[in-house]
N, C-alpha and C positions, 0 to 999 in steps of 0.2 A: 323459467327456461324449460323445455319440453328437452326430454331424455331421448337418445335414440334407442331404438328395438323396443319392442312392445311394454306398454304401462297398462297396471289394471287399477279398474277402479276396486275403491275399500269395499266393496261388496264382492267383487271378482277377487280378490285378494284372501278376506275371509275365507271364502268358501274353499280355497287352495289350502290355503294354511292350517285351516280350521281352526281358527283364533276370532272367535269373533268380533265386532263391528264395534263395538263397546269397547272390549279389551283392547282394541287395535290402538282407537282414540287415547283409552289410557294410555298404554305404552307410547305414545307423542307427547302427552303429556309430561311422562316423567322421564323423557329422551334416552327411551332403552329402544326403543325401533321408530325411528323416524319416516315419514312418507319422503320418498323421490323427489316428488313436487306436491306444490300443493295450489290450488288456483287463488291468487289474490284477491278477487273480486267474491267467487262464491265457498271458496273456504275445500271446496272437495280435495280429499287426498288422494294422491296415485301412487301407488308402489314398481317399483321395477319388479321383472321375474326373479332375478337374482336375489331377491333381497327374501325369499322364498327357505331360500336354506337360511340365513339368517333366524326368520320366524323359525323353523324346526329346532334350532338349538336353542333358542329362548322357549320353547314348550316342553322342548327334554331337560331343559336343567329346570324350568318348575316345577315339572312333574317328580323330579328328583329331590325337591324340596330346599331349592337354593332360593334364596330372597333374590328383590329386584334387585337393590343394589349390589348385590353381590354379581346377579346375573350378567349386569350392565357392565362390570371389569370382565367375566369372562366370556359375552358373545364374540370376541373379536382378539381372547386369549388365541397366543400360541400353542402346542400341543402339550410343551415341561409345564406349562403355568396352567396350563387346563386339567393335566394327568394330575396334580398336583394338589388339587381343589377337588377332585374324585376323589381322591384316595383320603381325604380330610372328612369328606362327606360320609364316606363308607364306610369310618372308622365308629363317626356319629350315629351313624345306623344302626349297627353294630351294637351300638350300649345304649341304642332305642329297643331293640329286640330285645334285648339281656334283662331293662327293667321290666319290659313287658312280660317276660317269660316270668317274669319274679312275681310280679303281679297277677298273672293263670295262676303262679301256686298258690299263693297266698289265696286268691278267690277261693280255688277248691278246696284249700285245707277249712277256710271259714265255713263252705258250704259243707263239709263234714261235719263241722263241728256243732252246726244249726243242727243236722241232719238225727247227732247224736241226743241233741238234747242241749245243745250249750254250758254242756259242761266246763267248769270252770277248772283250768290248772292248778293244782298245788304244789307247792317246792316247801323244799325242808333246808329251815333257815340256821346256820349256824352261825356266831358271832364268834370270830378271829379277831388277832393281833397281826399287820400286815409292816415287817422289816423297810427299812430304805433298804436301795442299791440304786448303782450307776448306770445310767441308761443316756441311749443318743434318741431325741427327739425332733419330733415333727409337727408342726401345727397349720393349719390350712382352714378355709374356709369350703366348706360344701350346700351342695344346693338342697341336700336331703340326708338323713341319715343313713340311706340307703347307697350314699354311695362313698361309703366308707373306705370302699377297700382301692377309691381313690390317692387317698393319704398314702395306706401300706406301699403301693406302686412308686410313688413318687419318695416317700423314703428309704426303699430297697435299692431304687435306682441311685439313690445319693449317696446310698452307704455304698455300695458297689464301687461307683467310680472313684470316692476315694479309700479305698480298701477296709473298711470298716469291720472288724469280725463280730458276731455277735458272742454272747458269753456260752459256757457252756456249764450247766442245762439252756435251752434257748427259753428265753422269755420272753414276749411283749405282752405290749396292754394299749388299752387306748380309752381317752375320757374325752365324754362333750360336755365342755366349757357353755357356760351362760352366760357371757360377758354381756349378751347381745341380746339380751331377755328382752328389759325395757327401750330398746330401741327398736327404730323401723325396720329394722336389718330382717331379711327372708332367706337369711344362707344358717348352717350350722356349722361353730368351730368343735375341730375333732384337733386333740393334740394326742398321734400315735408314738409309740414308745419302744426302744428293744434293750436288754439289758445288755453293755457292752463290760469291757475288762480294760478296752483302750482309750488313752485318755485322750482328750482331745479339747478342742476352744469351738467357739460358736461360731460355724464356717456358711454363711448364707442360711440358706432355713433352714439349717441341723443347728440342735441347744444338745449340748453336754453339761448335765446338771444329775444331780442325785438328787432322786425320787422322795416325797412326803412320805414317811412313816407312817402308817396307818392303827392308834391306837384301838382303835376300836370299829371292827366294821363289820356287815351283815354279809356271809359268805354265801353264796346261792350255787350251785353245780346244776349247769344247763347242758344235758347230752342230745347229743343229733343235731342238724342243720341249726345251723346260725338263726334262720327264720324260726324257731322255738324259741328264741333270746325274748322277743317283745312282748307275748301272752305272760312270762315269767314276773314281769316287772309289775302287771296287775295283780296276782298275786301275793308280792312282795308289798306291794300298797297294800293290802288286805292284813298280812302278817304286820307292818307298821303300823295298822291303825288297833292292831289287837294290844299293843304294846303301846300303853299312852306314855313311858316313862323315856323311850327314846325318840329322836327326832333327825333326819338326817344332817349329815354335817357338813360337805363337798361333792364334789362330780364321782360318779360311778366308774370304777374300774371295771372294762370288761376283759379277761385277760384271758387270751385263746392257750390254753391246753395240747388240745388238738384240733390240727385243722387241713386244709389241702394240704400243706406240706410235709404230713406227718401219717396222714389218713387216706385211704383212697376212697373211701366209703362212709359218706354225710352222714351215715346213722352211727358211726364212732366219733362223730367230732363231740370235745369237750370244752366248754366255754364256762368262766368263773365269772360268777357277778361280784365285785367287791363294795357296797356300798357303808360309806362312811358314817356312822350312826356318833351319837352323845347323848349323855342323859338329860334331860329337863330340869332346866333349874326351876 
């Protein structure tokens, strides 16, 4: 059935839209913009004009980086449900820049470090005895190590809402678990930590439990940004392999000292490497 007011053909339609002839076919394909009509005999498609702004919002939200299907619920969203899906997007943006910007430093500090010679960091290893105490924790799955401070967010939020104090001196720490070594598994478990005073039961993904005792572990003192933690851990490889009579024993604590909440100035943050050593039998 022929539409009234004007129909273009898929080449007059392209070139309005700027969507080309191909992509056009797809998107009929996979019924995110369908033709008007389409002739039964020779197959040609016609779009109505209107269907024009239709195409603009399916170019703006690709070019915004919404997938088809996602795009296909919102070409035809109302404005709560489309504001709504922006602001979800923006958010994801947002901590697409954040790694990226992490990743500029990281280039240039490595391109420094080529620069200077590739010099290799040293840390001065001490070997502690690490007390228990009582802490509220948190364990999650992340896509990287990198985005650690995932976990802190979502466990500051749960301590918060149900008024949770932390102890005073404030402590946390946070260990990645291996559980998922030998498995297919491509996330990393992080279980973060803060030492509390109040006691409590295991309330959704908060565990109240008292901490492993740590008889014997390799203390490390990492000053300045967080991003100094990782070259440190080479290192610490190097100082364990000088030392054939210990061997590590569990997950590393890293437990922040100072940090945003304490420091306004990356070059005073203080972060402790705790890693758990034994001797060789």
């Amino acid at each position: 059935m022929r539409l009234g007011g004007l129909v273009l053909q898929i080449g007059e339609f392209s070139r309005l839209s700027r969507i080309s002839v191909r992509m056009l076919r797809h998107y009929d394909q996979v019924g995110l913009l369908r033709p008007a009509e389409q002739d039964a005999v020779t197959g040609y498609r016609r779009y109505a004009v209107a269907q024009l702004a239709e195409a603009a919002r399916i170019t703006t939200l690709r070019d915004l980086g919404f997938r088809i299907q996602d795009i296909a619920d919102l070409v035809h969203a109302g404005d709560e449900e489309l504001l709504h899906a922006l602001d979800i997007r923006a958010q994801e943006l947002e901590e697409s820049i954040d790694r990226e910007r992490r990743r500029l430093a990281d280039l240039r500090r490595f391109h420094q470090e080529v620069e200077a010679g590739g010099s290799d960091i040293s840390c001065e290893v001490a070997l502690v005895s690490v007390p228990s105490y009582d802490v509220v924790a948190l364990r999650m799955e992340l896509a990287s190590y990198d985005d650690e401070r995932l976990a802190w967010e979502r466990l500051g939020a749960c301590m918060k809402e149900r008024g949770i104090a932390p102890s005073d001196p404030y402590t946390e720490y946070c260990e990645f678990r291996d559980e998922s070594a030998d498995s297919s598994s491509s996330t990393v478990a992080v279980e973060v930590a803060v030492a509390t005073d109040a006691p409590g039961q295991d309330d959704g993904p908060l565990r109240f439990y008292r901490s492993k005792a740590l008889p014997l572990a390799a203390s490390i003192k990492v000053y300045g940004p967080f991003e100094n933690i990782a070259p440190v851990y080479a290192s610490f490889g190097r100082w364990l392999e000088a030392h054939p009579t210990l061997r590590m024993a569990g997950p590393t604590r890293e437990v922040a000292h100072r940090g945003p909440w304490n420091a306004s100035d990356p070059q005073d943050y203080l972060t402790e490497l705790l890693i758990p050593v034994e001797e060789v039998s």
